[in-house]
Each structure stands twice: as structure tokens, then as C-alpha cells.
Residue, then its C-alpha position, 0 to 999 in steps of 0.5 A: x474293950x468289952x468286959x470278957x474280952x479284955x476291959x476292967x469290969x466298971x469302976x476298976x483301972x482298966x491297967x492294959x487301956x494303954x497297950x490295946x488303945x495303941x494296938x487298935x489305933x495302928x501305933x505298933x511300937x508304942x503298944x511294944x514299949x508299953x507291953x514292955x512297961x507294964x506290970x500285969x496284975x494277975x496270970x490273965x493280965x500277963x497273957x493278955x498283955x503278951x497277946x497285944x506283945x505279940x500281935x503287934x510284933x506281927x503288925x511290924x512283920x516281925x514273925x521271927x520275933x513270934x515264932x522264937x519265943x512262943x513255944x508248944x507250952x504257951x497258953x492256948x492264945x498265944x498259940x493261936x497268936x503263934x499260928x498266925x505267925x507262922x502262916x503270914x512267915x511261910x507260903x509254903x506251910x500255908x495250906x497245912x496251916x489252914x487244913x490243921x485250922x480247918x480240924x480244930x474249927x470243925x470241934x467244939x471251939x472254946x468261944x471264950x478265947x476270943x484270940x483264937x476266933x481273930x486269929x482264925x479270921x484273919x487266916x481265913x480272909x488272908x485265904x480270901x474265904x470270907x465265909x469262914x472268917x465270919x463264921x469264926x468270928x460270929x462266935x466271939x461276943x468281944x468288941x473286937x470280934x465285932x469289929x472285924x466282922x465290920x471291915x469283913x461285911x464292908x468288903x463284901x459290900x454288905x453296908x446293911x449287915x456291917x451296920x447292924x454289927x456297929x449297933x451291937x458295939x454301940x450299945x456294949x461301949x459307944x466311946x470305945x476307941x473300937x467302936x469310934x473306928x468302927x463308926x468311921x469305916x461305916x461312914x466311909x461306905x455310907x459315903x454323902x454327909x457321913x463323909x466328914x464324919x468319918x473324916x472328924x472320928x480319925x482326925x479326934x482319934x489322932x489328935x487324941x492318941x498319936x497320927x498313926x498310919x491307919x488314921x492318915x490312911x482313913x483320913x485320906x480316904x475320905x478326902x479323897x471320897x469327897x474329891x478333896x485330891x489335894x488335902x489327900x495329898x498332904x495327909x499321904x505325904x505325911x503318911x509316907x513320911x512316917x513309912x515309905x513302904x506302907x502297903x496302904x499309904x501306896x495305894x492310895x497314892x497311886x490312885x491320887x497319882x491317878x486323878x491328880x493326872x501326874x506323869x506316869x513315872x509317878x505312879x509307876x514308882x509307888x507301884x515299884x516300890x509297893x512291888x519290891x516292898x510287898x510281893x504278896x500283897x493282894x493288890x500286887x497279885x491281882x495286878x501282876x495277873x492282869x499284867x500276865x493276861x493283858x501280854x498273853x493276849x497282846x501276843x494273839x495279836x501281834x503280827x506274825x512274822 
């Protein structure tokens, strides 16, 4: 990662490499097992290596392990590793949260603490407000920050901006997993020959480091953006038998169920199971609004008695 955002200056061991390549790349326990292993070298190293802790633990759902043990005293990144907790654990705090976040961005934020813009980002796209997530994180100068910005921009559909951001992190650290991830998510939305580009960068980075679910994910996605259903569904099932309740890996089979012309049942039961398994996934609420709307206005229609 960049320098001041984690990285060792050039030439020195870059002692946390492991426990941030984990993180990135989606494999959550082995950054876990390798926080857990590691000795920091100095008190930043420690927050650091707490901050990956903690995020990942966040990644798996575990937000009681968060919220038990971060406290009022931890450091300021923690903290806003600990708010971010605590706004994915609890829907009804959620719009306190967001006015309290609100307060802290309208002073003076301390730019340095690179945490603290994600975590806000992350609040604020969580809250569909994308215009602030952008603005938090135009702040940050870190790789990640840069990184986020990306994925913002590409669901936005804004390709020309996420492109210029990808050049900034190109030109700060071209081999970093980030930036190869980053290149990956462009090529995506480029779409034609960048296709298989991105489809080489997810499968070097798995081949590389560990197949982790968003590197199938993105794997898949490319196939099926090639119209290559069947390789796609060979990457799924692999997905779905590392997780059968991973938010992603579901939707993406429901939409290769779709153009695979597989019976009904089929897609109905990833959509149960992404039902039962993440109530409040953004898909499920935009689909179950459709559903409320498609039955009131079936009942306009229906024959009066």
C-alpha cells in the first residue's frame, strides 16, 4: 500500500504485507490468523495491525466481536472502525449514527487518518448517499481511498472518472494487489477485449494468494460478460462451496439461473436463500419493493366481486 497509508517506506520489510494482501483480496480469516500472529514493531504497527483485525471481523458479520472489545479509549481509528460496527449491527441507531458522522465531517477532519475517511465512506454509500462517500474519501491520498472511489465511480457508471483515479494509483504502486484489483473492476466496465484482462488479474491474484470469494465473484462475472454461462457456472459452484449464503456468489447465480433457462425453482431457491441469509441486502429491499408494488397494482385489477 502507499506509503502513509500503511506500506513500509522502499527497502524496509513491509512487516503487516501479509495481513492487508489477506484483507484486500477477500480472504477474512487468514487476515484474522495472521493479525493474530503478528508481532508489530512500533504502537502504529499495533493500530494498524488492530484496524485489518477488526475490519475483517466486520467482513465475517462479527460485530459483537467489535463492539466487545473496542472501547471509548481506543485510538481514533479504531474508533471509526468501532462506528462502522456498530452502524451495520443496529438499524435503528443507524440514522443517529449518520447524523453524528455528519457533525464530525462538517469540522476539520484530520486527512491523515486515512480509517476514518473509509470508514465514513462506507457509511455514507451503505446510506445510498454517494455524494458524500466521494467527498470523504477525496480527502484520502492512501491507495485504498483511491480504490474506493473506483468501485463509487463504477456504480455510478461514471467509467471516465474511475479511470482517472485508477492512473493516480498506477502511478503511486502499479504491482499492488490494490491497484491489480482496481485494473480488474475498470476492465469490467470497459467491457470487449478488456474482458479477459480482467478476468487473467482475478485468476493470477487467486493463483497467486488464495481463491477467495470476491476473486471467483469477479471471475464469474467476466464470463459471464463474455457470455461464457457455463465456465461461469463452474466458477459459482466452487464459490458457493466455499459459502452457500454469500451475498454475491447468490446473485450472480440467480442471474446465470436466468440465462441458463433453468426452471423457476432454481432461482426462486437462491433467492430464498439470499432472503433468509441477508434481509437487508440491497437487492432484497429493492426486490421485495417491486414485489409490494407489482401486488398493489395486481389488486387494481382484479375482478370485483
Amino acid at each position: 500500500m502507499a506509503a502513509g497509508a500503511g506500506a513500509a517506506p522502499p527497502g524496509e520489510v513491509d512487516e503487516l504485507f501479509d495481513l492487508r494482501n489477506s484483507f484486500y483480496i477477500g480472504a477474512y480469516q487468514a487476515a484474522i490468523n495472521e493479525a493474530q500472529r503478528a508481532k508489530p514493531s512500533s504502537p502504529e504497527k499495533e493500530v494498524e495491525r488492530d484496524v485489518f483485525l477488526f475490519r475483517a471481523y466486520i467482513a465475517q458479520r462479527k460485530y459483537g466481536v467489535v463492539l466487545d472489545e473496542l472501547r471509548a479509549s481506543s485510538s481514533a481509528e479504531l474508533q471509526a472502525v468501532r462506528m462502522f460496527a456498530e452502524f451495520l449491527s443496529s438499524e435503528s441507531q443507524r440514522d443517529t449514527i449518520v447524523a453524528d458522522l455528519d457533525k464530525k465531517m462538517a469540522k476539520s477532519v484530520d486527512v491523515a487518518n486515512s480509517t476514518f475517511l473509509l470508514m465514513a465512506a462506507s457509511i455514507y454509500f451503505h446510506e445510498q448517499n454517494a455524494d458524500a462517500a466521494l467527498r470523504s474519501l477525496h480527502q484520502g491520498e492512501s491507495l485504498e481511498c483511491l480504490a474506493m472511489m473506483i468501485q463509487i465511480l463504477l456504480k455510478l457508471d461514471r467509467l471516465d472518472l474511475a479511470r482517472k483515479e485508477l492512473k493516480k494509483m498506477q502511478e503511486q504502486d502499479e504491482d499492488a494487489t490494490l491497484t491489480q484489483l482496481a485494473t480488474a473492476w475498470v476492465n469490467l466496465a470497459m467491457g470487449g477485449e478488456k474482458l479477459q484482462d480482467a478476468f487473467y488479474i482475478f485468476q493470477e491474484l487467486a493463483d497467486k494468494y488464495s481463491s477467495t470469494l470476491l476473486l471467483l465473484n469477479g471471475q464469474a462475472a467476466c464470463c459471464m460478460a463474455q457470455g461464457k454461462w457455463d465456465d461461469a457456472e463452474g466458477v459459482l459452484q466452487e464459490a458457493l462451496d466455499k459459502d452457500s449464503s454469500h451475498p454475491e456468489t447468490l446473485l450472480n447465480l440467480v442471474v446465470l439461473s436466468q440465462h441458463l433457462g433453468k426452471p423457476p425453482e432454481v432461482t426462486n431457491r437462491y433467492l430464498s436463500q439470499l432472503k433468509d441469509a441477508h434481509k437487508s441486502h440491497p437487492f432484497i429491499k429493492e426486490y421485495q419493493a417491486k414485489e409490494n408494488d407489482f401486488d398493489r397494482l395486481a389488486l387494481q385489477y382484479a375482478p370485483s366481486a
